[in-house]
SEFIZA-3560 file (N, C-alpha, C; in Angstrom, 3 decimals):
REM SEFIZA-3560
<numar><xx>96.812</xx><yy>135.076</yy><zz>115.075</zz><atom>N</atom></numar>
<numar><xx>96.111</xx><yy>136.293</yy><zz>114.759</zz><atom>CA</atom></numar>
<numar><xx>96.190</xx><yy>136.539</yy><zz>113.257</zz><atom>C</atom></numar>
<numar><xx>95.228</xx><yy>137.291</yy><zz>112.906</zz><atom>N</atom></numar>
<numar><xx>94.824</xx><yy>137.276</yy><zz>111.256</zz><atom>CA</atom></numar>
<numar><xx>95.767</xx><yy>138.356</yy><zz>111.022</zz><atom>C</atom></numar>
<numar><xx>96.430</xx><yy>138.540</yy><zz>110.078</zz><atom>N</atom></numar>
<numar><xx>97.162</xx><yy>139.397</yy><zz>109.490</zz><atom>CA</atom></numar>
<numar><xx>96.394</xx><yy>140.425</yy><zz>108.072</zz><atom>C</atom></numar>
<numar><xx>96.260</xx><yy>141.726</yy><zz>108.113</zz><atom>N</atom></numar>
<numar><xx>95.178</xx><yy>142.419</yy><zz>107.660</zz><atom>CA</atom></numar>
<numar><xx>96.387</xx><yy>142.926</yy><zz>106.790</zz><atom>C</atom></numar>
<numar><xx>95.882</xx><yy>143.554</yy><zz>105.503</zz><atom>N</atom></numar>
<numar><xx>96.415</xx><yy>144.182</yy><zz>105.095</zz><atom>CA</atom></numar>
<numar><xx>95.641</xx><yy>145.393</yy><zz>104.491</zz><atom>C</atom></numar>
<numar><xx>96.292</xx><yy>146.261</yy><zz>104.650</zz><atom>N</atom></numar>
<numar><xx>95.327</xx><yy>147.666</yy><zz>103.359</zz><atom>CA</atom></numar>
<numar><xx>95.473</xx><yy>147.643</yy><zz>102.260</zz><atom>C</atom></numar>
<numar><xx>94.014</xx><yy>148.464</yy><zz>101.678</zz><atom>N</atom></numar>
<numar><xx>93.775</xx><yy>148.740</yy><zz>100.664</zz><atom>CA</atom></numar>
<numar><xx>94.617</xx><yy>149.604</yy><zz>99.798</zz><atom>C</atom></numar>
<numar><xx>95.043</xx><yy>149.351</yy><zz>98.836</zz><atom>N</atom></numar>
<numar><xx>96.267</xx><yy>149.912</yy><zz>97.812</zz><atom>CA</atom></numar>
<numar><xx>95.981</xx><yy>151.282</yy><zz>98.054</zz><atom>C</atom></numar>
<numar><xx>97.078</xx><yy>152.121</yy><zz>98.530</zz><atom>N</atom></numar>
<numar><xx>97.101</xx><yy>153.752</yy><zz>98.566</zz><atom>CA</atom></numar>
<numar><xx>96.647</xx><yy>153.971</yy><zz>99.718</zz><atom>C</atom></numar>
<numar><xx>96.610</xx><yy>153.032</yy><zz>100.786</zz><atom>N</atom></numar>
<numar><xx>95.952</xx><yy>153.585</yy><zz>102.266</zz><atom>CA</atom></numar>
<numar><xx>97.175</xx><yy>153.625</yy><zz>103.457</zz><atom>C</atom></numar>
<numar><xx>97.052</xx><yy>154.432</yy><zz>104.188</zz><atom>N</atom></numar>
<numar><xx>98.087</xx><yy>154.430</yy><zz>104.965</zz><atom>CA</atom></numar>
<numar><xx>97.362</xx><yy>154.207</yy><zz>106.095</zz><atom>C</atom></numar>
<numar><xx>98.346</xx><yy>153.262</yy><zz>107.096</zz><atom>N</atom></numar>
<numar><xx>97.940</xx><yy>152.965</yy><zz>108.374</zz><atom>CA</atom></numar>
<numar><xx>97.763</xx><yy>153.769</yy><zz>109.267</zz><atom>C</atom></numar>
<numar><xx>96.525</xx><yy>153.948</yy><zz>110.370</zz><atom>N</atom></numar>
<numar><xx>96.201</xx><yy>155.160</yy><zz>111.136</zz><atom>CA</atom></numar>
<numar><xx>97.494</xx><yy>154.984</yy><zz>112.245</zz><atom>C</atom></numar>
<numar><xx>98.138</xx><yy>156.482</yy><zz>112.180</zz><atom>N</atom></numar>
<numar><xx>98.704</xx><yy>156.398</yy><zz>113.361</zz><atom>CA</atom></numar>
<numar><xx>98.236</xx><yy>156.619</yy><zz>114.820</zz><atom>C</atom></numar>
<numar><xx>99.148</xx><yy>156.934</yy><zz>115.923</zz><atom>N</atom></numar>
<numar><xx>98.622</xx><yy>156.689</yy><zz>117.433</zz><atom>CA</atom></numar>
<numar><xx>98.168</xx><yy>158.224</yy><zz>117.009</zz><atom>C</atom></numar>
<numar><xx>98.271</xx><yy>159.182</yy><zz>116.911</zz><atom>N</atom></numar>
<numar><xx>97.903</xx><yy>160.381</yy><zz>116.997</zz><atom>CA</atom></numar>
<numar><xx>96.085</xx><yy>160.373</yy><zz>115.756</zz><atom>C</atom></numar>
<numar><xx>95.789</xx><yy>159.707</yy><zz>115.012</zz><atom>N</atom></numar>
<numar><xx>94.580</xx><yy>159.593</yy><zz>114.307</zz><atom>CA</atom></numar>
<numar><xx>93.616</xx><yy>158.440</yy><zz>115.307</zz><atom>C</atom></numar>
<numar><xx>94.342</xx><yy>157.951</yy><zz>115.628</zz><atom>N</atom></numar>
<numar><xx>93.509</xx><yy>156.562</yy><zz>116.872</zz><atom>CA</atom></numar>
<numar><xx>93.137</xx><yy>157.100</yy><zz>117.815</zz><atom>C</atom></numar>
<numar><xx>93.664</xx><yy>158.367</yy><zz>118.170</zz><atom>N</atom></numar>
<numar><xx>92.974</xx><yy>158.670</yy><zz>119.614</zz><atom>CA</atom></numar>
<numar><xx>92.307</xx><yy>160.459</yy><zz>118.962</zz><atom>C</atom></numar>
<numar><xx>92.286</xx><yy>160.825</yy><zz>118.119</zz><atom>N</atom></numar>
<numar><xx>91.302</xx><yy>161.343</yy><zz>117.315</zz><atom>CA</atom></numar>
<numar><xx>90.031</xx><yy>161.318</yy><zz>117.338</zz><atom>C</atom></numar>
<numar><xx>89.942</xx><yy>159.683</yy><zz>116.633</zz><atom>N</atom></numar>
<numar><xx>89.200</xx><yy>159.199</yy><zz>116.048</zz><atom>CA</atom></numar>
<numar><xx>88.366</xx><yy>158.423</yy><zz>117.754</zz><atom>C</atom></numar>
<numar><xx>88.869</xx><yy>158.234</yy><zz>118.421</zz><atom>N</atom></numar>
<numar><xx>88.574</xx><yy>157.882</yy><zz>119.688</zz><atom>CA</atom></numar>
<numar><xx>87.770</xx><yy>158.916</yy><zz>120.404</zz><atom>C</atom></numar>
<numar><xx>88.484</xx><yy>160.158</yy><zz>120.495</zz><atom>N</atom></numar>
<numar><xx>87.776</xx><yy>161.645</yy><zz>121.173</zz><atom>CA</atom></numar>
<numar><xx>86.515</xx><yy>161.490</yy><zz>120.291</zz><atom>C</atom></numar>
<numar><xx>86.467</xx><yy>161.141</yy><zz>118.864</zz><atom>N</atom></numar>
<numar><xx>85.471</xx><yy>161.897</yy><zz>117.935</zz><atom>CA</atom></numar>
<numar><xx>84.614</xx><yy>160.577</yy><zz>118.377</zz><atom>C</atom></numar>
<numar><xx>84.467</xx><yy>159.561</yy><zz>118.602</zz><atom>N</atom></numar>
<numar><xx>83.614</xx><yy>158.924</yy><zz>119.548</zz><atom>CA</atom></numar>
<numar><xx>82.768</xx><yy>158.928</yy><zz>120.055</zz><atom>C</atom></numar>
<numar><xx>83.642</xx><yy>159.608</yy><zz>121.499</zz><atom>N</atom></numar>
<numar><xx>83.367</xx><yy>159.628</yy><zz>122.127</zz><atom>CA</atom></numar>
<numar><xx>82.711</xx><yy>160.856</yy><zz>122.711</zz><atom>C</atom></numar>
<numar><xx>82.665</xx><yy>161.832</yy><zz>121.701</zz><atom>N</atom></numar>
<numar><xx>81.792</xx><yy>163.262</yy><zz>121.998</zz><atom>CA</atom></numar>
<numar><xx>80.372</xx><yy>162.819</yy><zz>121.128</zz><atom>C</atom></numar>
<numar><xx>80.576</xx><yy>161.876</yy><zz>120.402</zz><atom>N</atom></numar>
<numar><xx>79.032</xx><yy>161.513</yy><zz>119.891</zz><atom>CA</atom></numar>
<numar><xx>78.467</xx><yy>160.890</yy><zz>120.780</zz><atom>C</atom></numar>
<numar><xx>79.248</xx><yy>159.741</yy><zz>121.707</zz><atom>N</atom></numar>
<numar><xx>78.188</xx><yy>159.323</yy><zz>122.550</zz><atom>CA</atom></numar>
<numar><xx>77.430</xx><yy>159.709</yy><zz>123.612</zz><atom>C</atom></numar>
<numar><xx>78.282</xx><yy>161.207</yy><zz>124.138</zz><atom>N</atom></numar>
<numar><xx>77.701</xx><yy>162.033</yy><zz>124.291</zz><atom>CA</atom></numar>
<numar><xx>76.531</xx><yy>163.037</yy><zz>123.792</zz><atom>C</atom></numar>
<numar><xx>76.984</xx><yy>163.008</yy><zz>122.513</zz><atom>N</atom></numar>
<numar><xx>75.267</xx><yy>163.731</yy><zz>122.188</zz><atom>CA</atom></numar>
<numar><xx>74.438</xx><yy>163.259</yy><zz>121.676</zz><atom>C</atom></numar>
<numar><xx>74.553</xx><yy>161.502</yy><zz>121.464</zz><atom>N</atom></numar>
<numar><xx>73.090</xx><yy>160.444</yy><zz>121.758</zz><atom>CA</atom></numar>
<numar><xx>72.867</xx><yy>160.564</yy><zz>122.892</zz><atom>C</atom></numar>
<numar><xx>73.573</xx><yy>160.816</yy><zz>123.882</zz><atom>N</atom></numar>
<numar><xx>73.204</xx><yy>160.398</yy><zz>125.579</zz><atom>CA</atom></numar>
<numar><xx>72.220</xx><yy>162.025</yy><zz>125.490</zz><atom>C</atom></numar>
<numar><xx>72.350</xx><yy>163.113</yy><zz>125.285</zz><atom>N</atom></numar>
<numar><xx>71.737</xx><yy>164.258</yy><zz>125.473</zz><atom>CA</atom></numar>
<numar><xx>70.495</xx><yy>164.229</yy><zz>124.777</zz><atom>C</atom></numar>
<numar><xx>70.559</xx><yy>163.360</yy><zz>123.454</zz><atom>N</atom></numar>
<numar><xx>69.547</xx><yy>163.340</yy><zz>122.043</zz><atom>CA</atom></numar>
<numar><xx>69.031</xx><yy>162.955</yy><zz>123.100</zz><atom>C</atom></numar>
<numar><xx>68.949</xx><yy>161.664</yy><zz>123.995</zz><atom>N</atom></numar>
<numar><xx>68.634</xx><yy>160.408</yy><zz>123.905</zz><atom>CA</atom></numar>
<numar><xx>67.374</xx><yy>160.978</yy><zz>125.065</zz><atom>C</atom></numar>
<numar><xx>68.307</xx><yy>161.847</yy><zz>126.456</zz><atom>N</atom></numar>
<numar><xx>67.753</xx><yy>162.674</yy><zz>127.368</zz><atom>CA</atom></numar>
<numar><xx>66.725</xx><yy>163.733</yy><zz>127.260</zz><atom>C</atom></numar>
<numar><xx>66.468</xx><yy>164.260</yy><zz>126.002</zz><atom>N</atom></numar>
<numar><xx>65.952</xx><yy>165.587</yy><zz>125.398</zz><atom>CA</atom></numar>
<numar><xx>64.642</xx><yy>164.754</yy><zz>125.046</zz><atom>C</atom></numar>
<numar><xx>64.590</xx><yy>163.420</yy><zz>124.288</zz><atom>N</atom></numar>
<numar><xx>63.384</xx><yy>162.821</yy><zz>123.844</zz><atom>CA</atom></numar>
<numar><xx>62.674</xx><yy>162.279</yy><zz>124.461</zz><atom>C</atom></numar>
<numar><xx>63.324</xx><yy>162.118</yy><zz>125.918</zz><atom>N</atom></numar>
<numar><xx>62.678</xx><yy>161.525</yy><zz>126.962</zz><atom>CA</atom></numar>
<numar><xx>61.793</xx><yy>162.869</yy><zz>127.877</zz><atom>C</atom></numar>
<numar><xx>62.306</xx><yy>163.558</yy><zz>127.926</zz><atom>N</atom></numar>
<numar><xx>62.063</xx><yy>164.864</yy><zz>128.334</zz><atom>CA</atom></numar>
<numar><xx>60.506</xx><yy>165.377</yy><zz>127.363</zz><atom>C</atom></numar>
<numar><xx>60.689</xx><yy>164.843</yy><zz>126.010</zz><atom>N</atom></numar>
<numar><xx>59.813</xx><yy>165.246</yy><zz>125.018</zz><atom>CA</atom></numar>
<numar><xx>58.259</xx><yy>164.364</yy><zz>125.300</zz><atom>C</atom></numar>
<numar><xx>59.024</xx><yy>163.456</yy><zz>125.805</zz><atom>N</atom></numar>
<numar><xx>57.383</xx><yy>161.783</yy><zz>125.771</zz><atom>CA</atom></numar>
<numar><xx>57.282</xx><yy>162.374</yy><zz>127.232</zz><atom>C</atom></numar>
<numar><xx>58.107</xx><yy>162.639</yy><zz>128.115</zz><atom>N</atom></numar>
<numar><xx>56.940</xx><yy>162.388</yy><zz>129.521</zz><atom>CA</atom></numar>
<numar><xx>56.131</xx><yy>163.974</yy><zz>129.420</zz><atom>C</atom></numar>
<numar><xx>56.482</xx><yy>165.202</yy><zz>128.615</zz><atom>N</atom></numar>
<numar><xx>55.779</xx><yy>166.332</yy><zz>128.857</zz><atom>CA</atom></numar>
<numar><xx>54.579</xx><yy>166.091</yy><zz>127.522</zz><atom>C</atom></numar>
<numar><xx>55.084</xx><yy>164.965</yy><zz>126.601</zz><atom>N</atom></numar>
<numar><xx>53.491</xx><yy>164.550</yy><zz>125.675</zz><atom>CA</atom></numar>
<numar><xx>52.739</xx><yy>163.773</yy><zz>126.632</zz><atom>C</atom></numar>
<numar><xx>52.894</xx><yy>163.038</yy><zz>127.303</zz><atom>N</atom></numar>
<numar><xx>52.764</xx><yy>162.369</yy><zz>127.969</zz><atom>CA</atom></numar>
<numar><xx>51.240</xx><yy>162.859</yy><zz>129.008</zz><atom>C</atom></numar>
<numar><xx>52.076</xx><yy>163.870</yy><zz>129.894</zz><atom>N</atom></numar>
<numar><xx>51.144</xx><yy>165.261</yy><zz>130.746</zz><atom>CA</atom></numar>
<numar><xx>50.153</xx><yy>165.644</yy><zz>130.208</zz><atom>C</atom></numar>
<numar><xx>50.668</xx><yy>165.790</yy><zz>128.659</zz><atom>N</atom></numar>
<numar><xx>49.797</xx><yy>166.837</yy><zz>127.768</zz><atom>CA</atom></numar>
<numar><xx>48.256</xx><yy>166.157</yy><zz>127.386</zz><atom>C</atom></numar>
<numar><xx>48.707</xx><yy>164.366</yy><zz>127.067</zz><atom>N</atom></numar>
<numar><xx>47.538</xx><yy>163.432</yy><zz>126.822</zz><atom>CA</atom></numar>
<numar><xx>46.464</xx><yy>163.565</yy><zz>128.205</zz><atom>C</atom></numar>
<numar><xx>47.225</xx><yy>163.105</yy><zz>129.108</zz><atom>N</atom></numar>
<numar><xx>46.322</xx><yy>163.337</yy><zz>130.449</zz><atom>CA</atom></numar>
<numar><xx>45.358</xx><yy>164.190</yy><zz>130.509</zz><atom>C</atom></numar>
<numar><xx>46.109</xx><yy>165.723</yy><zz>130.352</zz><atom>N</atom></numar>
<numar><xx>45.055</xx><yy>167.068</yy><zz>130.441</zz><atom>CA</atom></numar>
<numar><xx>43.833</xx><yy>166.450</yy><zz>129.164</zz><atom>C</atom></numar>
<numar><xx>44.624</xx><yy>166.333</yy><zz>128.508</zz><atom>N</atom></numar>
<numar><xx>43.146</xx><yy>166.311</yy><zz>127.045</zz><atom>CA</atom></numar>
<numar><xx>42.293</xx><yy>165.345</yy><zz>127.194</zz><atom>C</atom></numar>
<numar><xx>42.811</xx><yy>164.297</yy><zz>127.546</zz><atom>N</atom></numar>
<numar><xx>41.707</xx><yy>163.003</yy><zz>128.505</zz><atom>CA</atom></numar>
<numar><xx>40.784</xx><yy>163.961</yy><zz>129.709</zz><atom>C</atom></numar>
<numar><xx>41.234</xx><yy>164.454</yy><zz>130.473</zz><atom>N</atom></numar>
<numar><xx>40.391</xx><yy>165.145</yy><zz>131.760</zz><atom>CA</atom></numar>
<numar><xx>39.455</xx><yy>165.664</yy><zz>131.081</zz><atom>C</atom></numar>
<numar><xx>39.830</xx><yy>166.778</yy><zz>130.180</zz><atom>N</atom></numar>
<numar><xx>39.193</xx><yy>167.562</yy><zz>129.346</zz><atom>CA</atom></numar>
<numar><xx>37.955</xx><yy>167.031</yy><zz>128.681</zz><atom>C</atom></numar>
<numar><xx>38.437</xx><yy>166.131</yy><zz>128.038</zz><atom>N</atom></numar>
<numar><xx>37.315</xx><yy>165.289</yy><zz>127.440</zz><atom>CA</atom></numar>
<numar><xx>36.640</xx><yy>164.839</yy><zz>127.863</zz><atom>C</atom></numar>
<numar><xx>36.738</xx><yy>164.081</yy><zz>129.250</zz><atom>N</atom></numar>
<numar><xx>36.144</xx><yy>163.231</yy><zz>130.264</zz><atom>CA</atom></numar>
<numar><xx>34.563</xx><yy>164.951</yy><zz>130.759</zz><atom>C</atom></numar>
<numar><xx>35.775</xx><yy>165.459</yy><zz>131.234</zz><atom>N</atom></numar>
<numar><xx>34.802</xx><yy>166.267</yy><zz>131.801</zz><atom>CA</atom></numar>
<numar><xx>33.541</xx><yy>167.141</yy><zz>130.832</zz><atom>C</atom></numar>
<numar><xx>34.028</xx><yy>167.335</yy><zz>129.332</zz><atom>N</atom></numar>
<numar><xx>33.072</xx><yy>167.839</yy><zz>128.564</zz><atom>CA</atom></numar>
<numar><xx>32.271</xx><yy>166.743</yy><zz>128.165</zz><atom>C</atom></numar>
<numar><xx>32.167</xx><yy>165.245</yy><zz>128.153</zz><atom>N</atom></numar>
<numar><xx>31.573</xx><yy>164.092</yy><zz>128.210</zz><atom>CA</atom></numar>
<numar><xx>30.160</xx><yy>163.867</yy><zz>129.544</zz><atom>C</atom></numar>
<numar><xx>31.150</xx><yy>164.174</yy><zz>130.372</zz><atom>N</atom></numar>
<numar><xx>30.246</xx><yy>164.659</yy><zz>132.022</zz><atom>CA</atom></numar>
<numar><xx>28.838</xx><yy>165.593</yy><zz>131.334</zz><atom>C</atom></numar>
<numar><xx>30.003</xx><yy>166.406</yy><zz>131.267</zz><atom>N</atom></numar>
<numar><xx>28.675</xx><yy>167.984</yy><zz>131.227</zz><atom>CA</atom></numar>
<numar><xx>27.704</xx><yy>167.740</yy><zz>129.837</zz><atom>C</atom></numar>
<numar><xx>28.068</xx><yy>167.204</yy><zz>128.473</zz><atom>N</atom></numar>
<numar><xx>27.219</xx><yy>166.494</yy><zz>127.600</zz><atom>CA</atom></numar>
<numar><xx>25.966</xx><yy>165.512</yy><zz>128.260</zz><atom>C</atom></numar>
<numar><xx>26.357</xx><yy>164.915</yy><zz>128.892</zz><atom>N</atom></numar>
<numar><xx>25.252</xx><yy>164.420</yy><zz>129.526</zz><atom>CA</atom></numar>
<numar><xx>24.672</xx><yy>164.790</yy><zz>130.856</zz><atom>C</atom></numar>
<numar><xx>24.832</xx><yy>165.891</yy><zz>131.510</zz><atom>N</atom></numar>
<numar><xx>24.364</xx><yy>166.348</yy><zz>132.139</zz><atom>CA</atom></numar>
<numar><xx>23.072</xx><yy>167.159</yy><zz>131.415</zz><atom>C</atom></numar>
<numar><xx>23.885</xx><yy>167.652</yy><zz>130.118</zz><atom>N</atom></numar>
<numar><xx>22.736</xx><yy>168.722</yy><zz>129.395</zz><atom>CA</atom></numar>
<numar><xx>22.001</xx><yy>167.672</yy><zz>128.948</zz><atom>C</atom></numar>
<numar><xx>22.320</xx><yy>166.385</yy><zz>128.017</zz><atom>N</atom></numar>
<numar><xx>21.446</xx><yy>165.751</yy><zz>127.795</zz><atom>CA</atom></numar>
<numar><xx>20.146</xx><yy>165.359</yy><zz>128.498</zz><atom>C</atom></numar>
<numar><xx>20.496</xx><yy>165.307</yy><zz>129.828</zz><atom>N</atom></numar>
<numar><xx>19.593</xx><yy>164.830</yy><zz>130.919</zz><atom>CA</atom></numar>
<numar><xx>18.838</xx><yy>165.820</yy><zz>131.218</zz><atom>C</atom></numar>
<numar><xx>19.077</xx><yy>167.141</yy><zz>131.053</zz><atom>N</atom></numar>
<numar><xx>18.192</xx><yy>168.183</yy><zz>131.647</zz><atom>CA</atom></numar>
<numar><xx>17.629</xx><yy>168.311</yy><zz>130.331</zz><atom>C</atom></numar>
<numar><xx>17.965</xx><yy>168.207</yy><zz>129.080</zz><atom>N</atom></numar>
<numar><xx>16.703</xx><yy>168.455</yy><zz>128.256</zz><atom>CA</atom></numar>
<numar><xx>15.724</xx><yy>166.975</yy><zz>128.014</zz><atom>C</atom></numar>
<numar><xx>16.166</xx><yy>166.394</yy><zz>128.432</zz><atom>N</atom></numar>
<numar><xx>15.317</xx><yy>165.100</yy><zz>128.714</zz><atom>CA</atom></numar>
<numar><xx>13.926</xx><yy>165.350</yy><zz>129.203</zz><atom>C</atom></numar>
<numar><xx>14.499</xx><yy>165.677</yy><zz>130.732</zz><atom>N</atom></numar>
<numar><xx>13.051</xx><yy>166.357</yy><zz>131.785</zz><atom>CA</atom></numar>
<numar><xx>12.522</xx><yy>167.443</yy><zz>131.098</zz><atom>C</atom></numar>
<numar><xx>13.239</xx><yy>168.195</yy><zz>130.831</zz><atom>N</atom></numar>
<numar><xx>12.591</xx><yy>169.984</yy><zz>130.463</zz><atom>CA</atom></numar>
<numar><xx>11.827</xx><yy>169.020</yy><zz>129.146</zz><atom>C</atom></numar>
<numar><xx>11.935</xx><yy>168.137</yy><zz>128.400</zz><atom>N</atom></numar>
<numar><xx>10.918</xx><yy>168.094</yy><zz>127.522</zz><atom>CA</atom></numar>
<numar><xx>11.716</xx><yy>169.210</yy><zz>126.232</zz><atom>C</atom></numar>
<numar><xx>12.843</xx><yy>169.549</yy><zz>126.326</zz><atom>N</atom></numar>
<numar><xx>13.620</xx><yy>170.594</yy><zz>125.521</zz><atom>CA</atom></numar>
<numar><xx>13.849</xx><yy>169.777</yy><zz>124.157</zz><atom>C</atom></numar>
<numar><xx>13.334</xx><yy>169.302</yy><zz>122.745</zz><atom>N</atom></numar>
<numar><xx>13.799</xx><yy>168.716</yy><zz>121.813</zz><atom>CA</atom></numar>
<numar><xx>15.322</xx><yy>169.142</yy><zz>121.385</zz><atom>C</atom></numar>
<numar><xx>14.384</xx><yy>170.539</yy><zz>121.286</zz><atom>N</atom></numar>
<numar><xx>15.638</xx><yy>170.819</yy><zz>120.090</zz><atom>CA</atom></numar>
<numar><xx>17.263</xx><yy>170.966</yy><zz>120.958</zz><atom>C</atom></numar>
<numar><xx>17.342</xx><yy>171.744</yy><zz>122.384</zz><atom>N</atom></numar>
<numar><xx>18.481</xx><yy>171.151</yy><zz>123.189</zz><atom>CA</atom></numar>
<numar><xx>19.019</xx><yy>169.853</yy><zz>123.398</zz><atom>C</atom></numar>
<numar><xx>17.616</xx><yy>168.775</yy><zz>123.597</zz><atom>N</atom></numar>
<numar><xx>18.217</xx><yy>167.552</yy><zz>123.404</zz><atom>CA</atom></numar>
<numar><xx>18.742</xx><yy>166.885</yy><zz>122.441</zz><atom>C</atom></numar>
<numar><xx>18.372</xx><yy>167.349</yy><zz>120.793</zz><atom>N</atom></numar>
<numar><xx>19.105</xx><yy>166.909</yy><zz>120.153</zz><atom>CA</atom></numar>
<numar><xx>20.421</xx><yy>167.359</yy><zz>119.843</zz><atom>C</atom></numar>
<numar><xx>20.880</xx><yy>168.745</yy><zz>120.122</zz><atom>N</atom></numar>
<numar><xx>22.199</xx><yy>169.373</yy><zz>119.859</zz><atom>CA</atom></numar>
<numar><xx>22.772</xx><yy>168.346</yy><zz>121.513</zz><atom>C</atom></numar>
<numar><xx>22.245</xx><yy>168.411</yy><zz>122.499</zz><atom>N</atom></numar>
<numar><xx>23.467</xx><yy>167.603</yy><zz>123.461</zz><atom>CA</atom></numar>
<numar><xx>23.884</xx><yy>166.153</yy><zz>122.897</zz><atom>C</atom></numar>
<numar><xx>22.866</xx><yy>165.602</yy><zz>121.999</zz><atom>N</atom></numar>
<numar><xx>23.378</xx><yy>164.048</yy><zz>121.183</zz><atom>CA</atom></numar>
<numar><xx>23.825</xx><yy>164.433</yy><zz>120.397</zz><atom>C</atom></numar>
<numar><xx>24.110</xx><yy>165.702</yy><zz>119.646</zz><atom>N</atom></numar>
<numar><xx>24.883</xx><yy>165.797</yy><zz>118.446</zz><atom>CA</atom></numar>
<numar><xx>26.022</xx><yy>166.238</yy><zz>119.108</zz><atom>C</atom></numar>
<numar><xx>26.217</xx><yy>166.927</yy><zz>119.923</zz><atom>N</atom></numar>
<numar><xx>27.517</xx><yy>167.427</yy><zz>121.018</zz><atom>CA</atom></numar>
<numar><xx>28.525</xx><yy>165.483</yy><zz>120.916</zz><atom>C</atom></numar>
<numar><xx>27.834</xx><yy>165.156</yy><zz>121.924</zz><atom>N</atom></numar>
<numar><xx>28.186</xx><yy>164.060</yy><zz>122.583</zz><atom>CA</atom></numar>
<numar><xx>28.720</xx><yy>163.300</yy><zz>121.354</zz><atom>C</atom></numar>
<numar><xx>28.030</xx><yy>162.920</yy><zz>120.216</zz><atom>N</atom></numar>
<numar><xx>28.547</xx><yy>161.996</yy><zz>118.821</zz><atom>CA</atom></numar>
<numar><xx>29.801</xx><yy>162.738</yy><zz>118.651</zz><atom>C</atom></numar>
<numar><xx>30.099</xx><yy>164.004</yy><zz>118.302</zz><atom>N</atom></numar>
<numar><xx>31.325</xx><yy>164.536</yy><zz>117.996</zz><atom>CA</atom></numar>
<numar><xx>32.096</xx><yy>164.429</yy><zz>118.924</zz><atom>C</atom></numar>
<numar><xx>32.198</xx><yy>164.595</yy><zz>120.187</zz><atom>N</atom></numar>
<numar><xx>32.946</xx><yy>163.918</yy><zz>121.436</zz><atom>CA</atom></numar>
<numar><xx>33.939</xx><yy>162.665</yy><zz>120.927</zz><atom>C</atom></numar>
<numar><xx>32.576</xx><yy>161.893</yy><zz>120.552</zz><atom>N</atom></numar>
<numar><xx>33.213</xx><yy>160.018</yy><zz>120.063</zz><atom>CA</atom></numar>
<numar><xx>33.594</xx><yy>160.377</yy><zz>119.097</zz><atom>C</atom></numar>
<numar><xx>33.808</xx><yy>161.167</yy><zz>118.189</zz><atom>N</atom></numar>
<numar><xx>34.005</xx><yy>161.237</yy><zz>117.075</zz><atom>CA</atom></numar>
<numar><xx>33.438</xx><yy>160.249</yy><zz>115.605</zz><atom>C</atom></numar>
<numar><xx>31.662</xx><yy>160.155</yy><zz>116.191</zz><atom>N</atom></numar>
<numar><xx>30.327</xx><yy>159.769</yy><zz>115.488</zz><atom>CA</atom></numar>
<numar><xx>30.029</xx><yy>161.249</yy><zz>114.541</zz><atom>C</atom></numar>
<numar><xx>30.312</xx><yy>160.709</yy><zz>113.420</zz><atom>N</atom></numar>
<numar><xx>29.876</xx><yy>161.746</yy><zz>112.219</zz><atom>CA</atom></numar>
<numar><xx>28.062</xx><yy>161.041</yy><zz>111.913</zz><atom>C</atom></numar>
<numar><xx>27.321</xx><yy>162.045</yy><zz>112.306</zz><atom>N</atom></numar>
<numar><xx>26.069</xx><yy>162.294</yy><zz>111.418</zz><atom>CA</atom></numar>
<numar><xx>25.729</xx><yy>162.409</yy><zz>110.206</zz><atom>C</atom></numar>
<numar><xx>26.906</xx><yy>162.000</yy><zz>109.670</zz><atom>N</atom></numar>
<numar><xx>26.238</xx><yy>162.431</yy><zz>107.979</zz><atom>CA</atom></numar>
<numar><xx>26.193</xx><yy>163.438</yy><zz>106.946</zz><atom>C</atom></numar>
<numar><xx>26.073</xx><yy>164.425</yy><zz>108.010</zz><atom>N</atom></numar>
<numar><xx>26.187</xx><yy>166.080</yy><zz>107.497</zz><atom>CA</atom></numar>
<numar><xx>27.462</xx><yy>166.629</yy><zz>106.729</zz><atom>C</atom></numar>
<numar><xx>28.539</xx><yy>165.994</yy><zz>107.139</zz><atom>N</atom></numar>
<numar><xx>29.599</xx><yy>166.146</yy><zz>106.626</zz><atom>CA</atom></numar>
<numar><xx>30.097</xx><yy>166.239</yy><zz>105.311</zz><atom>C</atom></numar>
//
């Protein structure tokens, strides 16, 4: 076994700093285990949150072309062009205007 020695002016930890330094450990790995629990807690409720905004989108995508389609028939220009300008901002298609 290797024989260690300290650094000039250091004193060797005693049994009472070893199990210190052991507790102090071991209450951190405890509050990575809580960090660790809390961030997981954080991604599956972002998680939920993506879903809703997908539905959301999905469904204002739906109804964009639903209007599109009814100003189609109605012969409606100027509705039909705000439901294609709707729908581009949806995709996030800039017109230019910007």
């Amino acid at each position: 076994m290797t024989k260690w020695t300290l650094p000039e002016g250091r004193k060797p930890l005693t049994d009472a700093d070893i199990a210190a330094l052991t507790r102090r450990l071991a209450g951190t790995a405890v509050d990575y285990k809580e960090l660790y629990q809390a961030a997981k807690r954080d991604a599956e409720e972002a998680e939920a949150y993506v879903a809703e905004l997908e539905a959301k989108l999905k469904a204002s995508e739906d109804f964009g072309l639903r209007l599109e389609r009814f100003a189609d028939q109605a012969g409606d220009t100027f509705l039909l062009q705000r439901a294609r300008e709707f729908l581009a901002e949806l995709k996030g298609q800039d017109d230019g205007r910007n």
